[in-house]
C-alpha positions as CSV (number, residue, x, y, z in Angstrom):
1,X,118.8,-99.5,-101.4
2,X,118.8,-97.7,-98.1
3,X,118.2,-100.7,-96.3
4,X,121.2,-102.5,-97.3
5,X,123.5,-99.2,-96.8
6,X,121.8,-99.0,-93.2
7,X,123.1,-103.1,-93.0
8,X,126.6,-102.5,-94.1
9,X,127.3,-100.0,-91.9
10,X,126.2,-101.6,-88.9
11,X,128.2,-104.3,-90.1
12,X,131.2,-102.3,-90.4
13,X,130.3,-101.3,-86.7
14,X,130.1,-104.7,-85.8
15,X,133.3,-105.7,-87.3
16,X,135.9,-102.7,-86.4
17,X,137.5,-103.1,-83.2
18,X,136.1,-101.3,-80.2
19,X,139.4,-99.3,-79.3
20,X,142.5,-97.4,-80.4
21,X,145.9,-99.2,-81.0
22,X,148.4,-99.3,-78.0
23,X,151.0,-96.5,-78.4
24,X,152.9,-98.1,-76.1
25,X,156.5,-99.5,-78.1
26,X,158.3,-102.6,-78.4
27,X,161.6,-101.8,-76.1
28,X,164.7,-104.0,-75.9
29,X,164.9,-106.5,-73.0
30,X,168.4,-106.4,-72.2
31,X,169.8,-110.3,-72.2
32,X,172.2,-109.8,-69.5
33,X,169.9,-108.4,-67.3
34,X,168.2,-111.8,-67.4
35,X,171.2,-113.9,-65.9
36,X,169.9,-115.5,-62.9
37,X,166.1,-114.3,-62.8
38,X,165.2,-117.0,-65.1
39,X,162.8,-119.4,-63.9
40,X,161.4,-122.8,-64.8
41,X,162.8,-126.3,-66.3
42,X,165.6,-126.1,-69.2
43,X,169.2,-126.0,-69.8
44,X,170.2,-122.2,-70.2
45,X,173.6,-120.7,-70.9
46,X,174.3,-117.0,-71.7
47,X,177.0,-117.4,-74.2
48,X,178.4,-114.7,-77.1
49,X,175.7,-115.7,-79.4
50,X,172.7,-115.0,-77.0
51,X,170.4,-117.0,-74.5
52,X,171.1,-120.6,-75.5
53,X,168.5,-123.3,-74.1
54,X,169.1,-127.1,-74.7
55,X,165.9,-128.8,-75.7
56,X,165.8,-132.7,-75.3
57,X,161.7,-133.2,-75.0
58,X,160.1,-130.6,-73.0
59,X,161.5,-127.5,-71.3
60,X,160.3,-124.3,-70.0
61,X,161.5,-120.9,-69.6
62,X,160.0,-118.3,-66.7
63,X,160.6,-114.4,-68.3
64,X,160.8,-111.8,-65.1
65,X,158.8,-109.4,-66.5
66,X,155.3,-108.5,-67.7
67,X,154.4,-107.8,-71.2
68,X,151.5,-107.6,-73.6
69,X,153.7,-108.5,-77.0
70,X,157.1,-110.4,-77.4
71,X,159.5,-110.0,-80.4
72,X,162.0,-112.6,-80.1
73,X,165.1,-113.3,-83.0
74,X,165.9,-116.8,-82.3
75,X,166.8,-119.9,-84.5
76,X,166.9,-123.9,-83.9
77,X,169.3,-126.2,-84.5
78,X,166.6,-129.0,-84.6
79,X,163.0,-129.2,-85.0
80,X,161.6,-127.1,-82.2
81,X,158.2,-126.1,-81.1
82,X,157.3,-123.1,-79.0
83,X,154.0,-122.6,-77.0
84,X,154.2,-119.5,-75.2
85,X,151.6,-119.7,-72.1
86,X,151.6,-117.0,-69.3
87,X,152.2,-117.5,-65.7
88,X,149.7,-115.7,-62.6
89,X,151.4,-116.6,-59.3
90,X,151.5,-120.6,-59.5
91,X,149.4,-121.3,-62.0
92,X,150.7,-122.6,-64.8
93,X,148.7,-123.9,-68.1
94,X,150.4,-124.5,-71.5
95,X,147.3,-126.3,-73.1
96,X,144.3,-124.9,-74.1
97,X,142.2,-124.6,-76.1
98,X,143.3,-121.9,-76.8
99,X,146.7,-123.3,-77.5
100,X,149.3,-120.7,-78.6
101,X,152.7,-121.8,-80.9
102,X,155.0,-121.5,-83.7
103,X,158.0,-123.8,-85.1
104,X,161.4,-122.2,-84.4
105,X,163.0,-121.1,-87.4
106,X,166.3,-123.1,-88.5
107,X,167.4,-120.1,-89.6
108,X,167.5,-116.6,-87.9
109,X,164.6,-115.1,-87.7
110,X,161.6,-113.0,-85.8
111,X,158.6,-114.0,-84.2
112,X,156.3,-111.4,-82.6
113,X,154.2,-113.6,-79.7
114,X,150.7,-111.8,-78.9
115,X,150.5,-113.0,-75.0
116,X,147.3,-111.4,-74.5
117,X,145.3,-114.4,-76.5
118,X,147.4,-117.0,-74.5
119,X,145.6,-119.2,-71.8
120,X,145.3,-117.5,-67.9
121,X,147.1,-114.2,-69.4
122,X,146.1,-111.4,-67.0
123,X,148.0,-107.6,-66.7
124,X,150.6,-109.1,-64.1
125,X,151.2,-112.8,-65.7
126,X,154.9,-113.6,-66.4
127,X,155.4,-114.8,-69.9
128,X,156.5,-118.7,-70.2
129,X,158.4,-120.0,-73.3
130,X,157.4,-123.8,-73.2
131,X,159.7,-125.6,-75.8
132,X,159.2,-129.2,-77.1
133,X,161.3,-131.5,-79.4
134,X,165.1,-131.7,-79.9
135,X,168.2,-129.0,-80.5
136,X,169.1,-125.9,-79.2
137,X,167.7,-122.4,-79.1
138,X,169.7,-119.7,-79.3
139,X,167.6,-116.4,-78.6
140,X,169.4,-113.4,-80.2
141,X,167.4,-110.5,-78.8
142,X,164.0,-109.6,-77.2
143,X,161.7,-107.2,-77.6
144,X,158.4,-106.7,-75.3
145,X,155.3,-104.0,-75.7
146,X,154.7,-103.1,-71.7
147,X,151.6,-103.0,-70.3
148,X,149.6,-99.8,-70.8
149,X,149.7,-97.8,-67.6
150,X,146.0,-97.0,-68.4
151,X,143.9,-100.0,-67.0
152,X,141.0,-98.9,-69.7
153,X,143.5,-99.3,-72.3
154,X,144.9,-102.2,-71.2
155,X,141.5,-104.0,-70.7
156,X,140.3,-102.8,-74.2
157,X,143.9,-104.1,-76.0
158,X,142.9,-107.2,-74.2
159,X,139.8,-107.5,-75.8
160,X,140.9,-106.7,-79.1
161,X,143.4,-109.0,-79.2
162,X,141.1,-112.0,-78.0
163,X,138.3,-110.8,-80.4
164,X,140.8,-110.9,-83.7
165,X,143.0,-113.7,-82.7
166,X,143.7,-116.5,-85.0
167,X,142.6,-119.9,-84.1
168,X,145.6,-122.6,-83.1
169,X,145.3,-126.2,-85.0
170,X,145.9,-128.9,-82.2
171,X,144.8,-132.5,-81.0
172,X,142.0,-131.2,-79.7
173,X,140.6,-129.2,-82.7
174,X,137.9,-131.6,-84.3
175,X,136.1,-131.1,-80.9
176,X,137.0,-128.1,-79.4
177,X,137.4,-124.4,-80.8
178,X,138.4,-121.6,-78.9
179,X,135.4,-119.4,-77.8
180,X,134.3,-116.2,-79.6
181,X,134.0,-113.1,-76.8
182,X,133.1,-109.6,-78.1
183,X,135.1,-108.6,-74.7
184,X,136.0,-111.5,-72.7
185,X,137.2,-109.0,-69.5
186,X,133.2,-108.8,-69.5
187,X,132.3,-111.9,-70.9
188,X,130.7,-110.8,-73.4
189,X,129.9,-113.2,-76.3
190,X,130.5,-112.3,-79.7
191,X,127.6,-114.0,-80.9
192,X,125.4,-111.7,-78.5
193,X,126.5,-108.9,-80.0
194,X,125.8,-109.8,-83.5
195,X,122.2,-110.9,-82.3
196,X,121.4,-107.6,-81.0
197,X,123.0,-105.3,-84.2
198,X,120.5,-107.7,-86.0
199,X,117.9,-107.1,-84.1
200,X,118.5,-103.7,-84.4
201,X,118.5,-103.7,-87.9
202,X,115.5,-105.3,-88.2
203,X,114.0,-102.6,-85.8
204,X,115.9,-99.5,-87.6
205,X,114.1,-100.8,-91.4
206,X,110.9,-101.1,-89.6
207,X,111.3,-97.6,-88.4
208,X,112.3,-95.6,-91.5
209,X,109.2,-97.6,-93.5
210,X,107.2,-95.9,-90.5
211,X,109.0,-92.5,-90.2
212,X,108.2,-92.3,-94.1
213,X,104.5,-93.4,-93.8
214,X,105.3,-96.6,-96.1
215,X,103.8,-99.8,-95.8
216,X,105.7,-101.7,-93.2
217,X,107.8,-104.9,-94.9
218,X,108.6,-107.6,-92.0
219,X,109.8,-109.4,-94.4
220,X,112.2,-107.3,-95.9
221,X,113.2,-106.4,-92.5
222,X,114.1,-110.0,-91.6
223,X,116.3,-110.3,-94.6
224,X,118.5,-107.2,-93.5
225,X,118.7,-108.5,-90.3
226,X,119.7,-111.9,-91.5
227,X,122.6,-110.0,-93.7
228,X,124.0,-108.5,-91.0
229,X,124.4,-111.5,-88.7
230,X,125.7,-113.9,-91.5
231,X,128.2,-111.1,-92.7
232,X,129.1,-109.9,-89.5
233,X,129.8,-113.5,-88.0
234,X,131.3,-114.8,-91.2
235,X,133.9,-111.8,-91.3
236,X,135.0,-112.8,-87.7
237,X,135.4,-116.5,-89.2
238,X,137.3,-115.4,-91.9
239,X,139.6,-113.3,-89.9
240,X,140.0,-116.1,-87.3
241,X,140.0,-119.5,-89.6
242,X,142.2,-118.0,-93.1
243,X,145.1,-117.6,-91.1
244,X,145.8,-121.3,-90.2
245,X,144.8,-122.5,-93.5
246,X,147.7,-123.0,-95.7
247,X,146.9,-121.6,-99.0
248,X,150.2,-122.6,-101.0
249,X,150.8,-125.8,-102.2
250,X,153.3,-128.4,-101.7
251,X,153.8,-130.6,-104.6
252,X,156.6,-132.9,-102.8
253,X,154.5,-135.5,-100.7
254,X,157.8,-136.0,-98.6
255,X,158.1,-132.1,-98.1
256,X,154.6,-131.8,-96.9
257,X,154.9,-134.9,-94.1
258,X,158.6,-133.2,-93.0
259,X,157.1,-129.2,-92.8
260,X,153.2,-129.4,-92.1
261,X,152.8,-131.0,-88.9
262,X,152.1,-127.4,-87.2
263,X,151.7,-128.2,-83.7
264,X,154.7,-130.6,-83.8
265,X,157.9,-130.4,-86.1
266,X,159.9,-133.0,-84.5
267,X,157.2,-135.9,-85.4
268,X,157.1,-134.3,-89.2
269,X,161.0,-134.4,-89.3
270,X,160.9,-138.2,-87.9
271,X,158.5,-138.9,-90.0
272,X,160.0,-137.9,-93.0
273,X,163.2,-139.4,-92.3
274,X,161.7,-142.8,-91.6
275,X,160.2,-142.8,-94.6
276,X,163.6,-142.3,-96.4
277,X,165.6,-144.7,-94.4
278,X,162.7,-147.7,-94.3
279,X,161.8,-150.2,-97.3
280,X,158.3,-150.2,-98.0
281,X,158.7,-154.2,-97.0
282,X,160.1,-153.1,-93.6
283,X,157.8,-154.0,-90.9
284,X,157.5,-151.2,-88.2
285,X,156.9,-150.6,-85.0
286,X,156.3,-146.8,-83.5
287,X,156.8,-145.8,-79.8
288,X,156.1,-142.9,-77.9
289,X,156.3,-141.8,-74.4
290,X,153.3,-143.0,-72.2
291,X,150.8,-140.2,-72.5
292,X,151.7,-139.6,-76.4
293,X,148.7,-141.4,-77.6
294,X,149.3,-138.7,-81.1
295,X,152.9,-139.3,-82.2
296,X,153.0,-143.6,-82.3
297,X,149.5,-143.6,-84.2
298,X,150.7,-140.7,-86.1
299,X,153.7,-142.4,-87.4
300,X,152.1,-145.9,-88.5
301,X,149.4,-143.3,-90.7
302,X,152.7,-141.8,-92.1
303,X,154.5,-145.3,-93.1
304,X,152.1,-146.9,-94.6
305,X,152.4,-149.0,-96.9
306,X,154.6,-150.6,-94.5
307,X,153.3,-152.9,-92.3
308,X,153.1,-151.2,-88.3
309,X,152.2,-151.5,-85.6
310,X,151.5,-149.3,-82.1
311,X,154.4,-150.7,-78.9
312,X,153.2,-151.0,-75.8
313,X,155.0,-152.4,-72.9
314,X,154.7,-155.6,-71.6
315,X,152.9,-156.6,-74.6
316,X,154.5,-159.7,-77.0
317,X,151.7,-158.8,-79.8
318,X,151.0,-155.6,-80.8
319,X,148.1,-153.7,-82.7
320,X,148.1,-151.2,-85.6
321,X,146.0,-148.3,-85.9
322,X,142.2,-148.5,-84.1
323,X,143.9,-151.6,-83.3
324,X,143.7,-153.2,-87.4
325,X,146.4,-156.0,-88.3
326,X,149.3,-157.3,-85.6
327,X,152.7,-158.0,-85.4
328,X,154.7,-159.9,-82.9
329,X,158.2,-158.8,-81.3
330,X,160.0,-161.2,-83.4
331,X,158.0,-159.6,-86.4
332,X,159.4,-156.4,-86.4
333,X,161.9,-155.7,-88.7
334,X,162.7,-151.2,-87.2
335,X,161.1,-149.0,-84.6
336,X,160.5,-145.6,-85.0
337,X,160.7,-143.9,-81.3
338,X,159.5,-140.5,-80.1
339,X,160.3,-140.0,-76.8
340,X,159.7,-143.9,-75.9
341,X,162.8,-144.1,-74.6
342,X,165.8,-146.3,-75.4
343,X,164.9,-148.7,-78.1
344,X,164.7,-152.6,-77.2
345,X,167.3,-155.1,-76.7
346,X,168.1,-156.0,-80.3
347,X,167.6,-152.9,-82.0
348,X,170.2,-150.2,-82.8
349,X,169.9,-146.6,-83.9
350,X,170.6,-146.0,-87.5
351,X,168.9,-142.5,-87.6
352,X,167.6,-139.8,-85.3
353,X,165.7,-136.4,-86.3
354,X,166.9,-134.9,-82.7
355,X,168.1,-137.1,-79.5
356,X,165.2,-138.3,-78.6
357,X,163.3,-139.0,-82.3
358,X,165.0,-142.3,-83.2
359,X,165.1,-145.0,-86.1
360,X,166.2,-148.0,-85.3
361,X,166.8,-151.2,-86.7
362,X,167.1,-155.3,-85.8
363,X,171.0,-155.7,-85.4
């Protein structure tokens, strides 16, 4: 049927993205030419093996140069996670939503960083490397993609990039998802866009019905419109949601707690090796720093059966999850420590997933 060609192809028009790949090329960013125009909060070394950057909790590299695309070969030798932000004269934000990140490999490997769908990234925004968890980072090369010369270009890679970019799983995603902009250098909302290609659908089969002297069908009209707006929209979903769903399957319940906490590799590797080193009769209690409400709460979920409960100081008694069931000081039989510091008087270590993700046990 005509009208459902005429549908499809605005679709398509809808769909396809409003401007021409960047010819511009990844080029090598010489390491050496880094030493001593590095900015920010971490333990760097230039050594034989690359840019090495001790992570113990949270650290931060400034790079001295703009760029619209980072390749970086790097490996871990702990779990590592790095949010890559950008950086417009002093302000700084590594949060979002949107919130951009990826695991460091264990093993050498590449990641390619799109810093245009990062948070505050504008044209002259330095990139930041923000790195959480435990180990070192050894960066073995980078690569960047400069910023097109052309500003038209530029602005239109911008747009493309935000319009096709995959959403990020964080704390924050049961309430908050990043928004949809057809060209956010405009502000242009994708879902306004959509509206009007179905309105104009709905104008276009109305028209040829007219241009042929036929009898005019509104409601035909409404359903072609209606086809375009669910097919456009839901292709942008699709395109947005299938990359952070995790289509494989993990039969191993232990290797799905240690590798599928995204947005935090460190708490699945503690996790995990709690779970190994603690009976099932144990009773636990999980710490965190004071701000971490995720990582204590996150832990109890991960060791139940076991009895656990959440550590606060100066408390004696001490709740469990939405605060269900208790356990005193003297009840605790290991802690399980994120970032909460040095464990209590009493308790020794007896396994850590990086320096500062601890088990510990009653001496």
């Amino acid at each position: 049927m005509r009208g459902t060609r005429v549908a499809v192809a605005l679709v398509l028009a809808v769909a396809a993205p409003g401007a021409r790949a960047s010819t511009l090329e990844l080029r090598p960013v010489s390491l050496e030419a880094l030493r001593g125009r590095l900015d920010g909060r971490a333990n760097t070394a230039f050594t034989a093996r690359g840019l090495e950057i001790e992570v113990n909790g949270n650290g931060w590299v400034v790079l001295p140069f703009t760029a619209e695309e980072l390749e970086l070969d790097l490996e871990a030798s702990g779990p590592v996670l790095l949010t890559w932000a950008a950086r417009s004269g002093s302000h700084l934000r590594f949060r979002g939503p949107p919130w951009r990140y990826a695991p460091v490999p264990r093993a050498p490997a590449t990641l390619r960083l799109d810093l245009r769908i990062a948070e505050g990234w504008t044209p002259s925004a330095q990139p930041v490397l923000l790195l959480t968890g435990g180990g070192t980072v050894v960066v073995h090369a980078i690569r960047a993609r400069p910023i097109s010369p052309d500003p038209d270009d530029a602005r239109a890679a911008y747009d493309r990039a935000l319009l096709w970019a995959p959403e990020s799983i964080g704390h924050t995603t049961i309430n908050l998802l990043t928004p949809s902009f057809w060209s956010a250098s405009r502000g242009t909302w994708l879902a306004d866009v959509i509206a009007g290609a179905a309105l104009a659908a709905f104008l276009l089969v109305l028209g040829v019905a007219a241009l042929r002297r036929r009898r005019l069908r509104p409601g035909l009209a409404l359903t072609v419109a209606a086809l375009v707006a669910l097919v456009a929209w839901d292709a942008h979903f699709l395109a947005r949601f299938l990359p952070m769903a995790k289509l494989s399957f993990t039969p191993d319940p232990e290797a799905r707690i240690r590798d599928d906490f995204y947005f935090d590799p460190e708490l699945g590797a503690l996790a995990a090796l709690a779970r190994a080193t603690l009976r099932p009769d144990e009773r636990v209690g999980t710490a965190g720093a004071p701000n971490n409400w995720f990582g204590p709460q996150t832990l109890c979920f991960a060791l139940a059966p076991r009895r656990c409960a959440i550590l606060k100081p100066g408390e004696q008694e001490h709740a469990g999850i939405s605060g269900v069931g208790r356990l005193r000081d003297d009840e605790i039989d290991a802690i399980v420590s994120i970032g909460g510091g040095p464990l209590p008087e009493g308790f020794v270590p007896v396994a850590a997933a990086s320096p500062r993700a601890v088990v510990g046990r009653r001496r």
